[in-house]
MARVO-514804 format. One record per atom (N, C-alpha, C): x, z, y; residue in three letters. Coordinates in pm, whole numbers, padded with zeros to 5 digits, always signed. Example, Ala and Ser with C-alpha at 12.3 -4.5 7.8 and 13.67 -1.06 7.14 Angstrom:
BEGIN
+01319+00780-00569ala;+01230+00780-00450ala;+01320+00780-00330ala;+01285+00708-00225ser;+01367+00714-00106ser;+01290+00787+00003ser;
//
This chain:
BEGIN
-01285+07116-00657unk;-01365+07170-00548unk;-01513+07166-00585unk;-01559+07310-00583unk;-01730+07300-00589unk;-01795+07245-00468unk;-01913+07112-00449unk;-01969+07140-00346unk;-02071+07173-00347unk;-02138+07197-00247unk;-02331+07235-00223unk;-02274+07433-00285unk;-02445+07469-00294unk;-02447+07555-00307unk;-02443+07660-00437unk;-02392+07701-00512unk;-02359+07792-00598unk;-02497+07876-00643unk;-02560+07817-00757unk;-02669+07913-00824unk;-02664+07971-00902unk;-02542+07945-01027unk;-02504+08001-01142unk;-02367+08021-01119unk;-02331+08163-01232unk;-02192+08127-01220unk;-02167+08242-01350unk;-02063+08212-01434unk;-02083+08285-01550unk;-01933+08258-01624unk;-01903+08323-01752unk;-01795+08303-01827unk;-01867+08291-01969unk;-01795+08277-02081unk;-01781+08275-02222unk;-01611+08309-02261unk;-01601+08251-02359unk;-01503+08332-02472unk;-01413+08210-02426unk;-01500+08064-02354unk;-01378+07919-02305unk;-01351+07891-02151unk;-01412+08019-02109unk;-01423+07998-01974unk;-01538+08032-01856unk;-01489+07986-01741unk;-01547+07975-01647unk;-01687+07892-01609unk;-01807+07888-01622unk;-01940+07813-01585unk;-01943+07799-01481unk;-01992+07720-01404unk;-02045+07724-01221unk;-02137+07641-01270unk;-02243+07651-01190unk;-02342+07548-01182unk;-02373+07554-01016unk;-02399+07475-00940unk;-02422+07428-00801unk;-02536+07342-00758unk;-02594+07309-00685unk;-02739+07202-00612unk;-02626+07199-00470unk;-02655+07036-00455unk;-02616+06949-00364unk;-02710+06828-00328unk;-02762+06867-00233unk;-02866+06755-00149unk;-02927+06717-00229unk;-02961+06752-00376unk;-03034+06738-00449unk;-02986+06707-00598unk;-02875+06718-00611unk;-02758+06656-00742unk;-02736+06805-00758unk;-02718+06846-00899unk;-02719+06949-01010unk;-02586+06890-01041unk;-02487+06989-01078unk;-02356+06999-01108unk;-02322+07098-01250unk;-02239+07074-01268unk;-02215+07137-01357unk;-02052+07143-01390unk;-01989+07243-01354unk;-01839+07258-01343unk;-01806+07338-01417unk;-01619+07359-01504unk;-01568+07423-01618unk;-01476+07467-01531unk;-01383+07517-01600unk;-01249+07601-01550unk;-01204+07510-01477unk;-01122+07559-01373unk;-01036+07565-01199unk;-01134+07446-01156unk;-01298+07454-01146unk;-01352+07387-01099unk;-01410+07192-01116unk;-01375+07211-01249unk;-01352+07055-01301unk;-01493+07028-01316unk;-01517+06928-01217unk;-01652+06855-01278unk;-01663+06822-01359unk;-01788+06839-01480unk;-01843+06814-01586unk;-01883+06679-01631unk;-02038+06706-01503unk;-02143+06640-01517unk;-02176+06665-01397unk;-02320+06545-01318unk;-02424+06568-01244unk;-02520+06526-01281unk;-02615+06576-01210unk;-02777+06506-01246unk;-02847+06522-01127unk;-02937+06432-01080unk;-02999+06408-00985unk;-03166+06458-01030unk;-03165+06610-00949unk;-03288+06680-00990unk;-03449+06550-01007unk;-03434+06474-00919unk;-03551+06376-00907unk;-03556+06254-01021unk;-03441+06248-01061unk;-03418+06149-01142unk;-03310+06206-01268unk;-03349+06272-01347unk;-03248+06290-01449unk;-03213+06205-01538unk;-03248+06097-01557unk;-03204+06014-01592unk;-03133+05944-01603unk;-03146+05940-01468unk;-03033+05849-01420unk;-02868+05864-01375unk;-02773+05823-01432unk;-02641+05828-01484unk;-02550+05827-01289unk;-02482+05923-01280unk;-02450+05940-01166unk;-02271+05927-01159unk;-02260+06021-01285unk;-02085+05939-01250unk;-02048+05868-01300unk;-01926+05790-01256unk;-01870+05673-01279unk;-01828+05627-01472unk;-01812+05727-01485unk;-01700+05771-01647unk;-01826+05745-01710unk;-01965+05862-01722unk;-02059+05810-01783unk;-02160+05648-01801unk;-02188+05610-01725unk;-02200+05507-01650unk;-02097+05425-01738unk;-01966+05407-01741unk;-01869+05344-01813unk;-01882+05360-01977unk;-01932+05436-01990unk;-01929+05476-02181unk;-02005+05438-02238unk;-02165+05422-02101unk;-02263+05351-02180unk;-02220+05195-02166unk;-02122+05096-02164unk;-02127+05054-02160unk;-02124+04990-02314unk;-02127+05068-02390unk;-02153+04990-02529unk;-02315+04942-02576unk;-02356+04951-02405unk;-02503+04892-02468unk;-02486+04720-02469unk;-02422+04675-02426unk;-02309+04533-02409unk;-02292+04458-02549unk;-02330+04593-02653unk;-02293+04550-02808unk;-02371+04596-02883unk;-02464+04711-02814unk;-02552+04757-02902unk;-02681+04826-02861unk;-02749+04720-02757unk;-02831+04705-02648unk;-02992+04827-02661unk;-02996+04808-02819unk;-03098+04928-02857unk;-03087+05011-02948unk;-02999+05145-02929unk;-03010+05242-03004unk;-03082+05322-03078unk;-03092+05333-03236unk;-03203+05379-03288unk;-03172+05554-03306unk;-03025+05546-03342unk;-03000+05679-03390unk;-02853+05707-03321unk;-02872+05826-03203unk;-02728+05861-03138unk;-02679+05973-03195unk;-02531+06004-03158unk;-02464+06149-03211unk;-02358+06166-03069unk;-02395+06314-02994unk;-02331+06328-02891unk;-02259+06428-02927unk;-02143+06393-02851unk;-02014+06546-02874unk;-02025+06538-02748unk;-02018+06736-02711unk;-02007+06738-02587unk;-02164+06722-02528unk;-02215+06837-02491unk;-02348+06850-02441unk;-02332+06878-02266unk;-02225+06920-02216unk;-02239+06963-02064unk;-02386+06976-01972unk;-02382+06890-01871unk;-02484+06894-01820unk;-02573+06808-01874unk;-02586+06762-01966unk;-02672+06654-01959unk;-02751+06572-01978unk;-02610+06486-01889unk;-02633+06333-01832unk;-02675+06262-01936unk;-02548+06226-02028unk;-02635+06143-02169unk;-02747+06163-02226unk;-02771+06286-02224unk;-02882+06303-02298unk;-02988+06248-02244unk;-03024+06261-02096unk;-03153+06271-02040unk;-03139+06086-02061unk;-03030+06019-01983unk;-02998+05871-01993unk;-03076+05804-02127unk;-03040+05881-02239unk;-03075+05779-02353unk;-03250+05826-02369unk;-03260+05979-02385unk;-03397+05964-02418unk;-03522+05915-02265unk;-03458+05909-02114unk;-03559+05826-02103unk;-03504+05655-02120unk;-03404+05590-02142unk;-03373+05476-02183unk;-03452+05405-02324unk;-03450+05515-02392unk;-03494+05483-02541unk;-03550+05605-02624unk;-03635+05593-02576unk;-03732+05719-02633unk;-03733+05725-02776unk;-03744+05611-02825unk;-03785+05617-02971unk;-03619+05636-03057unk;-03500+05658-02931unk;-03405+05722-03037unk;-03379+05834-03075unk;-03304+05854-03197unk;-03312+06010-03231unk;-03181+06044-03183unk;-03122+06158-03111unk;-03020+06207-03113unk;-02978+06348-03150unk;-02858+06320-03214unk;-02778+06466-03223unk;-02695+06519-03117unk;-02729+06601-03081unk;-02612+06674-03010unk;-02532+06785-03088unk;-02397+06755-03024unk;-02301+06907-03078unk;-02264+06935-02984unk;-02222+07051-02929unk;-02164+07169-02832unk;-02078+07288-02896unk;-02002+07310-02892unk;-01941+07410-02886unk;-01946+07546-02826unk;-02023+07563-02712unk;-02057+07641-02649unk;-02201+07733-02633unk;-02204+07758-02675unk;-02353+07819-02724unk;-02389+07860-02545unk;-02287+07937-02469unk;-02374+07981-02307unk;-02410+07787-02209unk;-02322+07747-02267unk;-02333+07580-02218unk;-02442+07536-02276unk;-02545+07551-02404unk;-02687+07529-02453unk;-02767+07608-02396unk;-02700+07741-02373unk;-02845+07804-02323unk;-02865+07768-02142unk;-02769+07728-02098unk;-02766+07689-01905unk;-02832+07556-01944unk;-02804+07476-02003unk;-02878+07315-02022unk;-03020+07334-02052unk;-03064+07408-02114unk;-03239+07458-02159unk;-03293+07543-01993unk;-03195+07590-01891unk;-03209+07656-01805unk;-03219+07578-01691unk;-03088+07534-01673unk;-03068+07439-01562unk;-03120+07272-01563unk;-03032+07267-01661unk;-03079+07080-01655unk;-03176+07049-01747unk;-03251+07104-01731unk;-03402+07021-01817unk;-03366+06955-01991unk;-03295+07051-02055unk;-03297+07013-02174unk;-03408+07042-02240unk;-03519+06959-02304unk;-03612+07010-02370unk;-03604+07131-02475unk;-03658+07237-02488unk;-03681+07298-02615unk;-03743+07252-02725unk;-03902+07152-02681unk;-03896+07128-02825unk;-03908+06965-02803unk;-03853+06898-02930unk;-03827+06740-02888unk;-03796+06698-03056unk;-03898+06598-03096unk;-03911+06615-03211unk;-03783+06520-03281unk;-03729+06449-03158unk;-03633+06329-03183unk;-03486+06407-03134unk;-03517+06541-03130unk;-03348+06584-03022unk;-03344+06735-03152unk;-03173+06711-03187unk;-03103+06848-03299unk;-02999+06863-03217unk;-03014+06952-03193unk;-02899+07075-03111unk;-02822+07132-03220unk;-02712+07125-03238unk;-02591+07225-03350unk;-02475+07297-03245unk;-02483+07414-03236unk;-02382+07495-03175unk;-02254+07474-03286unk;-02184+07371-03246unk;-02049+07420-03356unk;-01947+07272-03281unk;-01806+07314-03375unk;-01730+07196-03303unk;-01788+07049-03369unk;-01724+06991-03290unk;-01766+06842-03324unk;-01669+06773-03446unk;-01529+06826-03498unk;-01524+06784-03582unk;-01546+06877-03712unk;-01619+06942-03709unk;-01656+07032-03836unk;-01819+07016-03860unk;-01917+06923-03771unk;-02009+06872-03770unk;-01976+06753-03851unk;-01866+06652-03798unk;-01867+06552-03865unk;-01827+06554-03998unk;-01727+06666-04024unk;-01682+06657-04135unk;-01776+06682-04234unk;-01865+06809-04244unk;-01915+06815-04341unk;-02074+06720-04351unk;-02058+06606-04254unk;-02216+06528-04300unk;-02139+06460-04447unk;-02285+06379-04486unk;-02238+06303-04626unk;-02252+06184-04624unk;-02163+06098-04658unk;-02192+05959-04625unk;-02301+05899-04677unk;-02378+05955-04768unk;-02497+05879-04797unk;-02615+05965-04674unk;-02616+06014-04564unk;-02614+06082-04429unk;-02689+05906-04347unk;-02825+05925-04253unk;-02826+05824-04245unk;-02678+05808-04117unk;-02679+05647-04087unk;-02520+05618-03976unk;-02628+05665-03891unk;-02533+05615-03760unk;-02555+05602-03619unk;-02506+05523-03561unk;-02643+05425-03491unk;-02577+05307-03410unk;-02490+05369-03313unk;-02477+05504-03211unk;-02347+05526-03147unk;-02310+05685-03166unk;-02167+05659-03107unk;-02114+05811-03150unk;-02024+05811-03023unk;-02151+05896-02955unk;-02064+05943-02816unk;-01971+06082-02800unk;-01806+06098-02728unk;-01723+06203-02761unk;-01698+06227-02594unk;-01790+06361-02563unk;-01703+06361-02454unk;-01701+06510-02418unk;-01573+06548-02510unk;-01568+06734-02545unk;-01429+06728-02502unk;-01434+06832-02376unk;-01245+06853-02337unk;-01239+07030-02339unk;-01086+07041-02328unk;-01030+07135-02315unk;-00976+07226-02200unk;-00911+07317-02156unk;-00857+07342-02084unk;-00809+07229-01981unk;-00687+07142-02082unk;-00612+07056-01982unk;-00635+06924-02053unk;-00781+06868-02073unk;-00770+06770-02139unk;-00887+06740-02243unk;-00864+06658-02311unk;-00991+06614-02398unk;-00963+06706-02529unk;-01035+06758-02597unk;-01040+06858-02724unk;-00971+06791-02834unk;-00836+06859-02851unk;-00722+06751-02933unk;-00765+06781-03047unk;-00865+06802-03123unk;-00937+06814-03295unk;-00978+06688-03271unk;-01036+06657-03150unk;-01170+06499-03123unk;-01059+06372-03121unk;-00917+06427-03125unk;-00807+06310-03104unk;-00778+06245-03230unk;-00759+06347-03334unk;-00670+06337-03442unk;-00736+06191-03573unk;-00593+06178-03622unk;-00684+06054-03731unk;-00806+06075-03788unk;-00783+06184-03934unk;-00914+06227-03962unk;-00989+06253-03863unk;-01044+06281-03792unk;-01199+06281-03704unk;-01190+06104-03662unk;-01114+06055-03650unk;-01160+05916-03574unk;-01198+05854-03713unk;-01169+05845-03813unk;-01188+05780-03966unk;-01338+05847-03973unk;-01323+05958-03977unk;-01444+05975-04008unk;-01564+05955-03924unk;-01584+05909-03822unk;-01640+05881-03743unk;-01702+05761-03772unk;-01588+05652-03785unk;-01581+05566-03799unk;-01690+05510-03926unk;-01658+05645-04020unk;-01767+05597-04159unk;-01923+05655-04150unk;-01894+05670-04035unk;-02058+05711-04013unk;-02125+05707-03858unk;-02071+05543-03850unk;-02143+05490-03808unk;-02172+05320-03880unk;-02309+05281-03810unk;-02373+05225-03854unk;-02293+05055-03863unk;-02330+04935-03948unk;-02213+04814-03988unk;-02181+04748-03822unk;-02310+04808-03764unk;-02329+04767-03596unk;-02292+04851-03515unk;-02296+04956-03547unk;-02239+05070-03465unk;-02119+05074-03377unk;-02139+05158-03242unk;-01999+05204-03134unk;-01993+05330-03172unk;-01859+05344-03154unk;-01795+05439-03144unk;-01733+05474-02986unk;-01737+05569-02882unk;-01671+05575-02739unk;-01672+05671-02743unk;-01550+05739-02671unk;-01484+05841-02633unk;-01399+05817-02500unk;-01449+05993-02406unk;-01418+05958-02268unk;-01246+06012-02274unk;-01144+05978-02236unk;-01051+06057-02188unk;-00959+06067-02059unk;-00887+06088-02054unk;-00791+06070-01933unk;-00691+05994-01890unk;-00706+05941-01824unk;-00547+05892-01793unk;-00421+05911-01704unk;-00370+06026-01723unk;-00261+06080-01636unk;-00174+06084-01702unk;-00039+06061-01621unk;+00067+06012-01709unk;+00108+06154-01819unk;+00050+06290-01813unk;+00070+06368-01895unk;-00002+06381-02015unk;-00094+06285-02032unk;-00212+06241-02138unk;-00186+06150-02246unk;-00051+06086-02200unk;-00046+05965-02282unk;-00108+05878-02343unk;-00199+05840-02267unk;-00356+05745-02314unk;-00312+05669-02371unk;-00189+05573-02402unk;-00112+05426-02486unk;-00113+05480-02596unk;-00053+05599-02642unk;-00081+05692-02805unk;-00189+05699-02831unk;-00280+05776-02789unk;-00406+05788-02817unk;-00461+05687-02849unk;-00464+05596-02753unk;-00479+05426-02794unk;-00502+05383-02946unk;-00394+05391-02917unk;-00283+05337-03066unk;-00330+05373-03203unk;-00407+05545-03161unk;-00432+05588-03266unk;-00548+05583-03285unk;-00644+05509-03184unk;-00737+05512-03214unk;-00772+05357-03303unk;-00660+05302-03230unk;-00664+05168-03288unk;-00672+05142-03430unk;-00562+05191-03513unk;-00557+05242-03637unk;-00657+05298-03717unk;-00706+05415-03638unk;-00864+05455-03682unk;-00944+05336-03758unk;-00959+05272-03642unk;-01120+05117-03660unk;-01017+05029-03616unk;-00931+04977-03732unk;-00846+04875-03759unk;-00839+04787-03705unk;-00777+04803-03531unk;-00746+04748-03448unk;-00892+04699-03372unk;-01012+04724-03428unk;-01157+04672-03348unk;-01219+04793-03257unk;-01093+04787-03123unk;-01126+04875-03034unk;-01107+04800-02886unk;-01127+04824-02771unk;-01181+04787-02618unk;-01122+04933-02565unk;-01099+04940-02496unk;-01041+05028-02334unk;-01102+04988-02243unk;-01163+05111-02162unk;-01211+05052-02020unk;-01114+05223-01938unk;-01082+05160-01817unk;-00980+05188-01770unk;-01095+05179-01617unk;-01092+05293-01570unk;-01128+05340-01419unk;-01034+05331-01298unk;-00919+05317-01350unk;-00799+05260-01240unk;-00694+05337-01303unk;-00550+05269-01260unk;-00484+05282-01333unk;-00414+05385-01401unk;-00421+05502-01298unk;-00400+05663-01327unk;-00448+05762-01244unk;-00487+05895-01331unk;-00546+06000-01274unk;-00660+06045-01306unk;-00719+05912-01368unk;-00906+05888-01334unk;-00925+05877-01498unk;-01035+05825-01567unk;-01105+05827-01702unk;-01046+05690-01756unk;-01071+05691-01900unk;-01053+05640-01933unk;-01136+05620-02054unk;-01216+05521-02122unk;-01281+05510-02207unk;-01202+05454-02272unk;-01257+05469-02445unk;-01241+05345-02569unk;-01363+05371-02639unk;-01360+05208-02694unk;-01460+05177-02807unk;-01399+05153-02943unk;-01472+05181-03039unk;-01437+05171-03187unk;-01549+05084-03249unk;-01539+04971-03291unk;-01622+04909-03361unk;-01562+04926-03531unk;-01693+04899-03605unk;-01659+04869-03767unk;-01576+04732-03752unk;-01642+04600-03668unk;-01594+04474-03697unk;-01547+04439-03548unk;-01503+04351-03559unk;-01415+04293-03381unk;-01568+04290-03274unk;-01519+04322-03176unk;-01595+04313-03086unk;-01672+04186-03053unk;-01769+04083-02998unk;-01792+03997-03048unk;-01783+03991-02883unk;-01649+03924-02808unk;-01674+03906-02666unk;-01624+03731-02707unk;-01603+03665-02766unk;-01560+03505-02762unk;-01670+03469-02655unk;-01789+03484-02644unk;-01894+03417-02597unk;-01907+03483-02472unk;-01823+03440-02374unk;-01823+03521-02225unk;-01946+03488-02134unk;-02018+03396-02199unk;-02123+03344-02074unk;-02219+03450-02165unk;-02227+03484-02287unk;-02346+03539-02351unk;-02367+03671-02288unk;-02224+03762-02296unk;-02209+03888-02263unk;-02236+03896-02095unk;-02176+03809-02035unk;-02215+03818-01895unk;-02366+03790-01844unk;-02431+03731-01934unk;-02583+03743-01913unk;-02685+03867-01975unk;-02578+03936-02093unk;-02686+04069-02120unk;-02586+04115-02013unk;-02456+04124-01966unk;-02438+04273-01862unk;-02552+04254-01712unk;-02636+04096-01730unk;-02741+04110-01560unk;-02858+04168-01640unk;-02886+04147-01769unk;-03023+04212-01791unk;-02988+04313-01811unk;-02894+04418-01848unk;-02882+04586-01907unk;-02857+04586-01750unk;-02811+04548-01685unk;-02808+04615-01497unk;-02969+04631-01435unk;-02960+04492-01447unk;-03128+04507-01416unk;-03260+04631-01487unk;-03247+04659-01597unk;-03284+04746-01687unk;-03260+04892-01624unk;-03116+04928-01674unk;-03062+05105-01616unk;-03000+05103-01517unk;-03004+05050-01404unk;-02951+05058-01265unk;-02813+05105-01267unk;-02692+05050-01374unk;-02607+05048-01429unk;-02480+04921-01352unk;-02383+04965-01272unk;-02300+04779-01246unk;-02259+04760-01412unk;-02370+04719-01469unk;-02279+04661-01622unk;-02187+04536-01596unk;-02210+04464-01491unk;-02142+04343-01434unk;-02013+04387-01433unk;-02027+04483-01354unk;-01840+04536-01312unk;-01738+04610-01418unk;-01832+04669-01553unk;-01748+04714-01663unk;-01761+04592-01746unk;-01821+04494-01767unk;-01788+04374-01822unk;-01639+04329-01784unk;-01657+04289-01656unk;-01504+04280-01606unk;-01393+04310-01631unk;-01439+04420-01625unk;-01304+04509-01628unk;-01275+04547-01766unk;-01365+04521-01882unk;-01339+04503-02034unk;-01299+04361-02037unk;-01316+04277-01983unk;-01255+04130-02023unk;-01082+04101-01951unk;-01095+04177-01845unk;-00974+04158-01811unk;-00877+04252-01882unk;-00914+04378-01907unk;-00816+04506-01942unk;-00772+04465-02104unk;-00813+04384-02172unk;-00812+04367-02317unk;-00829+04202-02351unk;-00841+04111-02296unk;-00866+03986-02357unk;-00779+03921-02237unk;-00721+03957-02086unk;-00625+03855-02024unk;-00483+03889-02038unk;
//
């Protein structure tokens, strides 16, 4: 369901565009109406749905990002999040959609010129594939490119998660948003992501079906032994990006370590 009012509305070669304004929240919707993204015209910055909000939660492990890589440009949200979070990081974006780059330069305040921001119209695993590992890493590698009915099954497969994996940084996250409906089989995906980054992965889980589902990929194990440590950066990163990092702490300690 679209709400508020309808300002854009358009196709490409993948679909359906809508773009909408609601009491002041910028939308951004794909085919049979699937929310994207939002952004809060007054505050673009600031992270409005739940799923995003959840992905950054790898600041928990990797609190200051120097160098990001985004799959999946939609409305946004990440973008505006990290560069006013951390100005001094550089990010890549990839998109697939070339009319989805030109509505983001239109609609949601994507800068044109930004000496720290590379825009590549192409898929995300044919970006990754051909960088070179002597390529500098990236402390994170955010994936959040879907399909018709689902997350973009190229962004699933071993090779792209391996390679991912080698280019990012010895500190580096790896997160990717997906689904969890029982037609998604998120426990496979899992599994395979597990394999990817040799078993040094985290799930965060939005409830138990229907709704998002994150994972993390680390190079080395996650470093949660020290629960009083992590529960004191999730009050300062809350306090910081007006983020419940408290409540995805949680729900990463319970979903994976009880």
């Amino acid at each position: 369901m679209i709400f508020g009012k309808i300002i854009h509305l358009c196709q490409d070669n993948y679909g359906d565009i809508t773009i909408s304004d609601d009491r002041g929240v910028r939308s951004l919707y794909f085919h049979d109406d699937i929310l994207q993204s939002s952004m809060r015209l007054d505050a673009p910055g600031m992270l409005i749905e739940d799923y995003h909000q959840a992905m950054m939660s790898a600041l928990l492990f990797r609190p200051a990002p120097r160098k990001a890589l985004l799959i999946g440009l939609g409305g946004c949200s990440l973008v505006h999040f990290l560069m006013h979070a951390f100005p001094a990081c550089s990010l890549d974006i990839i998109e697939i959609r070339q009319k989805v780059i030109d509505l983001a330069h239109q609609y949601f305040f994507l800068p044109a010129q930004n000496t720290g921001l590379r825009i590549f119209c192409e898929a995300g695993q044919n970006f990754i594939r051909r960088r070179k590992v002597c390529d500098p890493k990236y402390d994170l590698i955010l994936v959040d490119a879907f399909e018709d009915d689902g997350p973009a099954v190229p962004l699933l497969e071993t090779e792209f998660l391996c390679t991912c994996r080698k280019h990012l940084a010895a500190d580096g996250i790896f997160a990717i948003n997906l689904w969890n409906r029982p037609k998604d089989n998120f426990p496979a995906i899992y599994r395979r992501i597990q394999e990817a980054f040799g078993n040094n992965t985290l799930k965060l889980l939005l409830a138990e079906m229907f709704r998002n589902g994150i994972v993390f990929g680390f190079n080395d194990p996650p470093l949660f032994s020290d629960l009083h440590a992590i529960r004191a950066e999730a009050r300062r990163l809350q306090g910081e990006h007006a983020i419940n990092f408290r409540k995805y702490q949680r729900y990463l300690y319970w979903q994976n370590f009880k």
